[in-house]
C-alpha positions in Angstrom: 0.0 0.0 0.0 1.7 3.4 -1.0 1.7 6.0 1.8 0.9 9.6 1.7 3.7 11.7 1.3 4.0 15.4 2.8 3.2 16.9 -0.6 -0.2 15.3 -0.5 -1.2 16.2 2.3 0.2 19.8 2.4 -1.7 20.4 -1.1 -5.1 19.4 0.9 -4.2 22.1 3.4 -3.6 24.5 1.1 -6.8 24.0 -0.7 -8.3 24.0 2.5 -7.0 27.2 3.3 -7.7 29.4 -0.4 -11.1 28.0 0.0 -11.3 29.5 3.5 -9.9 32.6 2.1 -12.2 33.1 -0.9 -14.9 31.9 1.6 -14.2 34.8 4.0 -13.5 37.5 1.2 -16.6 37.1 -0.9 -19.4 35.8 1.6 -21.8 38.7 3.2 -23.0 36.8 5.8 -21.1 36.4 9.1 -21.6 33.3 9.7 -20.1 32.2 6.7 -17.4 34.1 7.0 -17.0 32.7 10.5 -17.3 29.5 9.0 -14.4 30.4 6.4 -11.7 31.3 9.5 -12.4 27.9 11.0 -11.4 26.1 7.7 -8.3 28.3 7.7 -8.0 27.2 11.3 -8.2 23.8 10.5 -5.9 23.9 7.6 -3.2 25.2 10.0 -4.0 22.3 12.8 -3.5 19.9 9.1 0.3 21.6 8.6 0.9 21.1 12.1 0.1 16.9 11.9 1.7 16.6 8.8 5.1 18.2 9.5 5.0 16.6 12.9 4.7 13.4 11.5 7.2 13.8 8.8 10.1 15.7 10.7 9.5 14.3 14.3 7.5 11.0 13.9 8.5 10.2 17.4 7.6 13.9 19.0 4.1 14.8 19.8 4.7 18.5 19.9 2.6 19.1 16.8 -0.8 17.6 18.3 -0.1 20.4 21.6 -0.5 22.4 19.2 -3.2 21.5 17.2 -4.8 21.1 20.7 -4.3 24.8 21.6 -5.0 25.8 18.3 -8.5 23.9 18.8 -8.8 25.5 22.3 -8.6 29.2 20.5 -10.4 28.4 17.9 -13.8 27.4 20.4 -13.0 30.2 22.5 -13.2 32.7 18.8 -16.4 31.2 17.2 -17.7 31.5 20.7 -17.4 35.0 20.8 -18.0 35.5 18.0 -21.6 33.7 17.4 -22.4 35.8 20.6 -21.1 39.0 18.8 -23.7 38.1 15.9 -26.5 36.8 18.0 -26.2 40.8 19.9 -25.9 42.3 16.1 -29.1 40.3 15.1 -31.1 41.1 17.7 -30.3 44.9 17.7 -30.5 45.0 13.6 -32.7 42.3 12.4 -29.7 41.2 10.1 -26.1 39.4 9.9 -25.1 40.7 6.8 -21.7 42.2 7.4 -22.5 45.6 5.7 -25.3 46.4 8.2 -22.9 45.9 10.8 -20.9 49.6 9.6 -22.2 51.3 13.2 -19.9 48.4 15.1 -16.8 50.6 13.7 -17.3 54.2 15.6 
C-alpha cells in the first residue's frame, strides 16, 4: 500500500485554506465568514500533523499544538456567534455591511 507523502497532504491544506480565504472575502454573511476562519484554522492544525509526523515522527509537539489551536479556535467562534447573536437582535440582520455602526 503506498503512503501519503507530505506533498499530498500539504496540497489538501492548502486548498483548505484558499477556499477559506475566498470563503471569507466574498461571503456577506457572518456566519459564513465565520465559517471560512475555521477552515483556515483547520488547515493550520492539518500543517501542524503533517510536519510533525514527517520531521519528528516520534515527538508529539505538533498535536499540543493542534490542541491549543482547537482551544482558540472554540473560545473565537464563541465570541464570536455571541457577537452576531447581539448584532441580530439589535439590527434584524447578519449581513456584514449592516454591521458599519460596530466601527465608531
Amino acid at each position: 500500500m503506498n503512503e501519503i507523502g507530505l506533498t499530498h497532504i500539504l496540497v489538501i491544506s492548502t486548498s483548505l485554506f484558499f477556499i477559506g480565504v475566498y470563503g471569507f472575502l466574498t461571503r456577506r454573511n457572518m456566519i459564513t465568514m465565520l465559517m471560512a476562519v475555521e477552515l483556515i484554522l483547520n488547515s493550520v492544525n492539518i500543517n501542524f500533523v503533517a510536519f510533525n509526523k514527517f520531521l519528528y515522527p516520534d515527538k508529539l509537539d505538533g498535536v499540543f499544538f493542534i490542541i491549543f489551536n482547537i482551544a482558540i479556535a472554540a473560545a473565537e467562534a464563541a465570541v464570536a456567534i455571541a457577537i452576531i447573536i447581539n448584532l441580530y437582535r439589535s439590527h434584524k440582520s447578519i449581513d456584514i455591511s449592516d454591521a458599519d455602526e460596530m466601527k465608531y
